[in-house]
DOLO-484839 format. One record per residue: x, y negated, z negated of N, C-alpha, C in turn; residue in three letters. Coordinates in Angstrom, 2 decimals. Layout:
DOLO-484839
     nc1     nc2     nc3    cac1    cac2    cac3     cc1     cc2     cc3 residu
       X       Y       Z       X       Y       Z       X       Y       Z    ALA
...
***
This chain:
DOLO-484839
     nc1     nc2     nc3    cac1    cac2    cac3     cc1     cc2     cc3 residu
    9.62  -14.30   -3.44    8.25  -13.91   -3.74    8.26  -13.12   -5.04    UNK
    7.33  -13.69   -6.00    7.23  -13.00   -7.44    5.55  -12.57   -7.15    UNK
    4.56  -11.15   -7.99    3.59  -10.85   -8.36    4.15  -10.99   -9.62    UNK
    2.51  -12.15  -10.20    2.78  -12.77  -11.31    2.20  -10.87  -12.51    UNK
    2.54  -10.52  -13.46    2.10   -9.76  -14.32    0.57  -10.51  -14.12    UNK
   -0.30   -9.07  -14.81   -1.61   -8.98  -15.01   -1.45   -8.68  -16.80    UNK
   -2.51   -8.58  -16.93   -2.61   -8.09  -18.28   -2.41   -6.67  -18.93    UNK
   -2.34   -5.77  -18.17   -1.75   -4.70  -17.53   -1.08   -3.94  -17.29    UNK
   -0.66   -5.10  -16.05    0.24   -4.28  -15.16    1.35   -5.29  -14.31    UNK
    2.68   -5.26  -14.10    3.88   -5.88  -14.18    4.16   -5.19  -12.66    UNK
    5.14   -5.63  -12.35    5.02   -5.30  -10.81    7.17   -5.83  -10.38    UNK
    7.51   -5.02   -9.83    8.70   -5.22   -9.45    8.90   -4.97   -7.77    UNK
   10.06   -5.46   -6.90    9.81   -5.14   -5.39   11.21   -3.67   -5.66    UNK
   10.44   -2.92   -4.37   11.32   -1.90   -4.82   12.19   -1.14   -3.33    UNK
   13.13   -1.17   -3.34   13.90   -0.38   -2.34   14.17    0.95   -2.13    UNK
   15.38    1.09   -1.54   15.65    2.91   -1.30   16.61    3.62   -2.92    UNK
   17.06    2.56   -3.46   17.27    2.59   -4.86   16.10    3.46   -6.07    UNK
   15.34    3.11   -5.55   13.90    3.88   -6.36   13.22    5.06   -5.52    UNK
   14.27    5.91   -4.75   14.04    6.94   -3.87   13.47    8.08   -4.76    UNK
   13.86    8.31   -6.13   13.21    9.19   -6.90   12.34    9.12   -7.70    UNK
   11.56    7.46   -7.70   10.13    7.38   -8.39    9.21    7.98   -6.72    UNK
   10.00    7.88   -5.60    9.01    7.87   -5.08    8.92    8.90   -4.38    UNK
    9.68    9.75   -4.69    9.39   11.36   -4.59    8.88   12.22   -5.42    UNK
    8.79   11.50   -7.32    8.33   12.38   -7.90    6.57   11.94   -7.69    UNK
    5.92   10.76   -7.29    4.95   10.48   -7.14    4.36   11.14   -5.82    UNK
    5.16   11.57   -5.00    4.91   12.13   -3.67    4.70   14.40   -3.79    UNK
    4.92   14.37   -5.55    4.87   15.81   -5.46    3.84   16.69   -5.69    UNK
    2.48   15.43   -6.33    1.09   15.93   -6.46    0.17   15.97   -4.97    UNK
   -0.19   17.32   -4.86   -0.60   17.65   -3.69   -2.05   16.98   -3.99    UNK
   -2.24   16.40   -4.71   -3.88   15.66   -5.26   -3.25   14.08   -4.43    UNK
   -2.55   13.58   -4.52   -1.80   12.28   -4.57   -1.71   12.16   -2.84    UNK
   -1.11   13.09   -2.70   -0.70   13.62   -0.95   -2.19   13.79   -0.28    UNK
   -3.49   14.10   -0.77   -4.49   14.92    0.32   -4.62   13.99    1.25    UNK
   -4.65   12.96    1.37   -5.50   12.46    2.37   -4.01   11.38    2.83    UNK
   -3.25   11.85    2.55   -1.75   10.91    3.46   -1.51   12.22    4.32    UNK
   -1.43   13.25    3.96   -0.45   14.35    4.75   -1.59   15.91    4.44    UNK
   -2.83   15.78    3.95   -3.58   16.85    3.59   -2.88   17.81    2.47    UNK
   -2.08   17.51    1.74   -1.51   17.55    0.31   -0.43   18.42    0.05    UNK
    0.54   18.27    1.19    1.78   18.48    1.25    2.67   17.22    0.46    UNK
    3.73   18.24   -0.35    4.60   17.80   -1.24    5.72   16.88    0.14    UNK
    6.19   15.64   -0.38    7.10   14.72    0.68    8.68   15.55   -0.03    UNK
    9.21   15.84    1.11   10.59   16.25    1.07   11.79   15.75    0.70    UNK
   12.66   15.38    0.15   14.11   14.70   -0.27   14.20   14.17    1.25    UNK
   14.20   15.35    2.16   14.65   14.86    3.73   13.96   13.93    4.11    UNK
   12.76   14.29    4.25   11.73   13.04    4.64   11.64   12.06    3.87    UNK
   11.55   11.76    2.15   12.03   10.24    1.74   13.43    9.47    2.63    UNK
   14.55   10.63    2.22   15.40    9.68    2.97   15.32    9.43    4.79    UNK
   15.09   10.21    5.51   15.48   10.15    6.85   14.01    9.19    7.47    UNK
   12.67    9.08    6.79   11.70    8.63    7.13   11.50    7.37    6.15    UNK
   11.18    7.84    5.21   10.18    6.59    4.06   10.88    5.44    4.14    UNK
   11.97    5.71    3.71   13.18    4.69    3.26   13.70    3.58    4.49    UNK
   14.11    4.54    5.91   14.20    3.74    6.72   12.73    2.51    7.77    UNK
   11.71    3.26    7.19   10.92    2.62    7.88   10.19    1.70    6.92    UNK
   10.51    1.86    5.04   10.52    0.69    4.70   11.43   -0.38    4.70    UNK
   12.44    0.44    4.99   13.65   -1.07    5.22   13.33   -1.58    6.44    UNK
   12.34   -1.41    7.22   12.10   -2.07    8.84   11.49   -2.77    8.26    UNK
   10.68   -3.15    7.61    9.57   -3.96    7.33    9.55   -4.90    6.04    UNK
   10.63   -4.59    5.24   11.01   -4.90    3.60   11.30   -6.25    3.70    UNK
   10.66   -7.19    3.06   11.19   -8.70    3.20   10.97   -9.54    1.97    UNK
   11.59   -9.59    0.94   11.41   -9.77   -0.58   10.65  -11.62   -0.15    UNK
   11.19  -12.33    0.53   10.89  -13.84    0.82    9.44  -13.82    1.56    UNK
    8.83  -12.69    2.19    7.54  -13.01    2.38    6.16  -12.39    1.85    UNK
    7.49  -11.09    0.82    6.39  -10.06   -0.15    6.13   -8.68    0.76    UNK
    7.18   -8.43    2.10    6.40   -7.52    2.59    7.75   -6.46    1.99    UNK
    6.77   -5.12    1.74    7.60   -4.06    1.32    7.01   -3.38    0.33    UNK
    6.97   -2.25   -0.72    6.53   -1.76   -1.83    6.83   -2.67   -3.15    UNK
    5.44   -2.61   -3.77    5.55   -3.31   -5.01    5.39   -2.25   -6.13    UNK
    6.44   -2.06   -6.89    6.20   -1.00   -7.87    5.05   -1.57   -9.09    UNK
    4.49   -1.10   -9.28    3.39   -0.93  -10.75    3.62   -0.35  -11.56    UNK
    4.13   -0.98  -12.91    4.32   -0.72  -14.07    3.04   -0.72  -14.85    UNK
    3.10   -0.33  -16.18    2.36   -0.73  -17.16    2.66   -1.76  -17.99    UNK
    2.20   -2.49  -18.02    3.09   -3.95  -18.87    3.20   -3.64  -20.72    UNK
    2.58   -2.79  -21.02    3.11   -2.43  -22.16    4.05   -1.64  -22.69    UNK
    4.37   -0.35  -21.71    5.50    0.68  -22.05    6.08    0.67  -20.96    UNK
    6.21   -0.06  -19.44    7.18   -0.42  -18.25    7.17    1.05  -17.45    UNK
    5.80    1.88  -17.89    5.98    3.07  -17.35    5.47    2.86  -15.70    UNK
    6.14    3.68  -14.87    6.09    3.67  -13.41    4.41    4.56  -13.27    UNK
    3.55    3.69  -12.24    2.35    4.56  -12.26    1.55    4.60  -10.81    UNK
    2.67    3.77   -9.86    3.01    3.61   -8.42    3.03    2.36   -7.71    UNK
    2.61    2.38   -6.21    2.77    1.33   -5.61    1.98    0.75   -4.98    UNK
    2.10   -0.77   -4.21    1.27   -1.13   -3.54    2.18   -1.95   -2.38    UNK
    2.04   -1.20   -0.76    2.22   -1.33    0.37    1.77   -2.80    0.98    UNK
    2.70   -3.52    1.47    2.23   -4.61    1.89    3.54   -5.07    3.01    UNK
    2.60   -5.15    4.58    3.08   -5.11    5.37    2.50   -5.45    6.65    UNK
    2.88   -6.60    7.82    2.29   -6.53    8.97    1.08   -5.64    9.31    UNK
    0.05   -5.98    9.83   -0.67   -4.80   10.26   -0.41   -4.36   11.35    UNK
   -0.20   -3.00   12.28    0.08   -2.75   13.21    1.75   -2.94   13.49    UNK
    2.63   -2.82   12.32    3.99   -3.14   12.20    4.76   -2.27   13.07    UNK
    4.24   -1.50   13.20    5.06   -0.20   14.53    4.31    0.26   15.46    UNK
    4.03   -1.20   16.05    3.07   -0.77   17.73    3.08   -2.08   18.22    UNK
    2.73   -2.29   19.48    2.99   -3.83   19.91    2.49   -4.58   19.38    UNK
    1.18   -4.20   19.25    0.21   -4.83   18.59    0.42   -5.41   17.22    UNK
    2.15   -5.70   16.68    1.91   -6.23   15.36    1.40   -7.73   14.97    UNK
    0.86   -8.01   13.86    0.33   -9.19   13.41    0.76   -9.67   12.21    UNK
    1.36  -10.51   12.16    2.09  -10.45   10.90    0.92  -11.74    9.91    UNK
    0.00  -12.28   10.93   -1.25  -12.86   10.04   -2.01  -11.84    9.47    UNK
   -1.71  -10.64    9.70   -3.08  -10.05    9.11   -1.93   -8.93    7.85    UNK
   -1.78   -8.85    6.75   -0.80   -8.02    6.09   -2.12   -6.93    6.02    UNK
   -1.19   -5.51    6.06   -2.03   -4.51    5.37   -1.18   -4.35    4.28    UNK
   -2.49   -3.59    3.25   -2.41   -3.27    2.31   -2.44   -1.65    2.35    UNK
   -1.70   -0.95    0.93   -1.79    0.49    0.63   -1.61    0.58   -0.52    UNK
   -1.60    1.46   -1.12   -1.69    2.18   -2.63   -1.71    3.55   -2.83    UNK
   -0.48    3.67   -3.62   -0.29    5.12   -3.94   -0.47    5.47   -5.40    UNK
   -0.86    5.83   -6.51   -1.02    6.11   -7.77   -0.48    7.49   -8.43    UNK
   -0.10    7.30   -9.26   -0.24    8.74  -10.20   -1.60    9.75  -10.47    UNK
   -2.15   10.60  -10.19   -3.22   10.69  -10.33   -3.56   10.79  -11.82    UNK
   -2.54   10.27  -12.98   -3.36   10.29  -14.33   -3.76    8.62  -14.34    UNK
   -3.28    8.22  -13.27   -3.63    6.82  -13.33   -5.17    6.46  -12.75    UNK
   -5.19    7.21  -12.02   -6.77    6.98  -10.96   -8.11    6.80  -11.71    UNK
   -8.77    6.12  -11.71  -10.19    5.72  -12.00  -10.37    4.72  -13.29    UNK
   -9.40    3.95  -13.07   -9.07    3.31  -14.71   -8.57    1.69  -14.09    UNK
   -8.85    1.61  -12.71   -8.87    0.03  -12.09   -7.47   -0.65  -11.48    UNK
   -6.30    0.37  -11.67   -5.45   -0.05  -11.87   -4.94   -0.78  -10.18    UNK
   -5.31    0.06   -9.34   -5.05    0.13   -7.89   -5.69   -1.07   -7.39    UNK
   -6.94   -1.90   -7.73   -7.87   -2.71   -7.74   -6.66   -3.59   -8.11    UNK
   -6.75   -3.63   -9.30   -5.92   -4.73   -9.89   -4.72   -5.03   -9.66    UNK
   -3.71   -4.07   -9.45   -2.58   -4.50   -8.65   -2.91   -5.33   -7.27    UNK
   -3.37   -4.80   -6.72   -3.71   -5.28   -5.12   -4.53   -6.69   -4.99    UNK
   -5.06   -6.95   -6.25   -5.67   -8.17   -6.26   -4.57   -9.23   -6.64    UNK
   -3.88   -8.64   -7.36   -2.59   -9.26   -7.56   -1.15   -9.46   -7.02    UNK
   -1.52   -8.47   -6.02   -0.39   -8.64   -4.66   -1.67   -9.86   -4.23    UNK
   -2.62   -9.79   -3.10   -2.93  -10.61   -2.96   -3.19  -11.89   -2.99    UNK
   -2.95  -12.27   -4.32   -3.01  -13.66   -4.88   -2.02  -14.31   -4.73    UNK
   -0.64  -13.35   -4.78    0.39  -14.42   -4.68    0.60  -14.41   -3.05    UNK
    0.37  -13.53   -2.10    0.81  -13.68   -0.89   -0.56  -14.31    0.03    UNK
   -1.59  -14.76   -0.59   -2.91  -15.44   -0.29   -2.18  -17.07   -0.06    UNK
   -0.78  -17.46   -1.03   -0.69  -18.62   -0.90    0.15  -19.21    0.56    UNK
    0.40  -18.41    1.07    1.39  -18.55    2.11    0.75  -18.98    3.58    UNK
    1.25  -20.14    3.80    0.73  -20.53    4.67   -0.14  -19.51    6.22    UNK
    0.57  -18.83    6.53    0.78  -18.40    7.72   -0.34  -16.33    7.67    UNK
   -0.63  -16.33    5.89   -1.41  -15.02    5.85   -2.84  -15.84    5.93    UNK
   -3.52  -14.97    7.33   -5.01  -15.32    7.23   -5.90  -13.95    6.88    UNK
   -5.13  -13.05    7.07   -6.34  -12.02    6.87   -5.18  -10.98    5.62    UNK
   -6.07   -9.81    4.94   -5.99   -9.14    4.59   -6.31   -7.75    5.18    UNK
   -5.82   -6.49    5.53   -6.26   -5.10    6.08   -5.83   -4.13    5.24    UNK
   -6.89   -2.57    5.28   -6.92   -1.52    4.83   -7.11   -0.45    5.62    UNK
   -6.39    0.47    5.71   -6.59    1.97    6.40   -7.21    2.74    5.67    UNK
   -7.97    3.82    5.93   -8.19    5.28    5.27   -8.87    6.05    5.97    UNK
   -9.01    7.52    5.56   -9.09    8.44    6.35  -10.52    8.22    6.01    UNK
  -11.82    8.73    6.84  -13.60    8.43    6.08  -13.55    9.12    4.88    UNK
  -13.08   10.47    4.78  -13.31   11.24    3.25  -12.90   10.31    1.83    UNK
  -11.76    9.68    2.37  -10.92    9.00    1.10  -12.04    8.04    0.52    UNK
  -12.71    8.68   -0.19  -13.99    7.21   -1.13  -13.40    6.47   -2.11    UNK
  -12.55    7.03   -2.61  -11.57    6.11   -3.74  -10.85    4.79   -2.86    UNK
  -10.20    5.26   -2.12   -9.91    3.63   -1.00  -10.57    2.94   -1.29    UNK
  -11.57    3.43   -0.15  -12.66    2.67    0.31  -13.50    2.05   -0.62    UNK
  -13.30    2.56   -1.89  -14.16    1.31   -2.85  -13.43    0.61   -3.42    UNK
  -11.63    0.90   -3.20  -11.03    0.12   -3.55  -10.50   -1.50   -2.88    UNK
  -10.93   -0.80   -1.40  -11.20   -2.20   -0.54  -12.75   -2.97   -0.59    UNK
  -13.24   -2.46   -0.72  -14.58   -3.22   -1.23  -14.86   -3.85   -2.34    UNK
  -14.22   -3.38   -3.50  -13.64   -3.99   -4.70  -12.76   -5.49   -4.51    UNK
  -12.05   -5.16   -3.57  -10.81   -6.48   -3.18  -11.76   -7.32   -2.26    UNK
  -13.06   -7.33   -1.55  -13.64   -7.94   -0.72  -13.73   -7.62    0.44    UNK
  -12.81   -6.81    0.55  -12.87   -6.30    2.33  -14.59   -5.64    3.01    UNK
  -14.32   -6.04    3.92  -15.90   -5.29    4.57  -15.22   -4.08    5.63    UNK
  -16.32   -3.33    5.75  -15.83   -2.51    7.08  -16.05   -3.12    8.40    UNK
  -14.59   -2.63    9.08  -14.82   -3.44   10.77  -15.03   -2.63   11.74    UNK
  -14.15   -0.63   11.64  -14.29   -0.40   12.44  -13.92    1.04   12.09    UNK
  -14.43    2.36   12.57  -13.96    3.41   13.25  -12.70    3.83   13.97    UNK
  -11.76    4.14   13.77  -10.94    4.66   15.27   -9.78    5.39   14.98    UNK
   -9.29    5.99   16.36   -7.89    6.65   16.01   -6.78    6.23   16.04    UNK
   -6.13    6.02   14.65   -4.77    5.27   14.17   -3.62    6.30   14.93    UNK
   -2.89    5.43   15.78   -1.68    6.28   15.91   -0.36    5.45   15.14    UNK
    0.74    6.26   14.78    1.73    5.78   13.86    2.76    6.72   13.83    UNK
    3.64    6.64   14.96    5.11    7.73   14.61    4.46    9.25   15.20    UNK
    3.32    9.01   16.02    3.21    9.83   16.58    2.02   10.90   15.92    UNK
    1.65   10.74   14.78    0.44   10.64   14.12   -0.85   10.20   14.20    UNK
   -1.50   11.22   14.92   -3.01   10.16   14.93   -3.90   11.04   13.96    UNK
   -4.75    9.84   13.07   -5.94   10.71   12.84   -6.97    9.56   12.69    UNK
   -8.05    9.94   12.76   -9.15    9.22   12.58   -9.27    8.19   11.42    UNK
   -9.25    6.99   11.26   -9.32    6.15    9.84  -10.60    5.28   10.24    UNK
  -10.81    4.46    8.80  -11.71    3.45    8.92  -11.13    2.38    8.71    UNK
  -11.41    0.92    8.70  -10.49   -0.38    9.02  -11.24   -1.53    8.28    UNK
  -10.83   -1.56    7.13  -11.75   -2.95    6.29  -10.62   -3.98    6.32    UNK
  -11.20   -5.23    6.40  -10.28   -6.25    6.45  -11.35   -7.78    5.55    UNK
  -10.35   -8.39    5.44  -10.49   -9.70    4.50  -10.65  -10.86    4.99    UNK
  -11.00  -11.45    5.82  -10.61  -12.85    6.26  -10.23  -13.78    5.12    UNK
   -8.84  -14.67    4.72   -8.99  -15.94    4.09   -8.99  -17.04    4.68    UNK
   -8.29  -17.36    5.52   -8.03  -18.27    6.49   -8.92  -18.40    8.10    UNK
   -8.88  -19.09    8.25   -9.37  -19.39    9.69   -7.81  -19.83   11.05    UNK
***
């Protein structure tokens, strides 16, 4: 699985190898509010959490795992985009429906970039036989999401309390249909 470059923005798949882009992106408590209420992510917790529970799910042949976002002109790192089973750690997984996520730099935010990556994860994993839907999480406050899934087409489906590793908090749930 390749994400073809945008005009943009360039895109690489990324492992536990890139443990320190993704801690220094994890140190803006602006970046953090609405993942953890804007607590800085720990060395401990990248490695003993992030890392292993993206290698549960990491699959370069079907696109699921973090896609790093470059800038296609200076290859500068400006974050990622999450793509993975929905419901990947509960019985309930679906591997027709991928969710989507996005994490940014916050000098990156309001300039389309998150939009555009994700439209561009999408496109290439839209071709695969077996993806019919597209999904999005967020907390209700998070309005930047949420217009960033509405941007990608998603509608809202639903209200409720997400549990995850023992984590619950209240999210909202937009999803995509492509397929039938």
């Amino acid at each position: 699985m390749k994400i073809q470059k945008t005009t943009r923005l360039s895109f690489l798949f990324m492992s536990g190898d890139d443990k320190q882009l993704l801690f220094e992106l994890d140190q803006n408590p602006a970046v953090m509010k609405y993942v953890n209420k804007g607590k800085p992510t720990t060395w401990e917790q990248i490695e003993t959490r992030f890392i292993p529970r993206l290698n549960a799910y990491r699959n370069l042949a079907k696109g699921w795992g973090l896609w790093q976002v470059n800038l296609s002109d200076t290859d500068e790192f400006i974050g990622w985009i999450l793509v993975r089973p929905a419901n990947f750690f509960s019985e309930q997984r679906d591997d027709q429906n991928l969710e989507l996520g996005w994490r940014f730099k916050q000098e990156f935010w309001g300039k389309g970039y998150a939009t555009e990556a994700a439209q561009a994860v999408m496109d290439a994993l839209s071709t695969q036989p077996d993806v019919k839907k597209f999904s999005a999480l967020a907390v209700p406050e998070n309005e930047g999401s949420i217009r960033i899934m509405e941007k990608l087409g998603m509608e809202y489906v639903k209200t409720y309390t997400h549990e995850d590793s023992g984590i619950r908090e209240e999210v909202v749930y937009y999803q995509l249909k492509i397929k039938e």
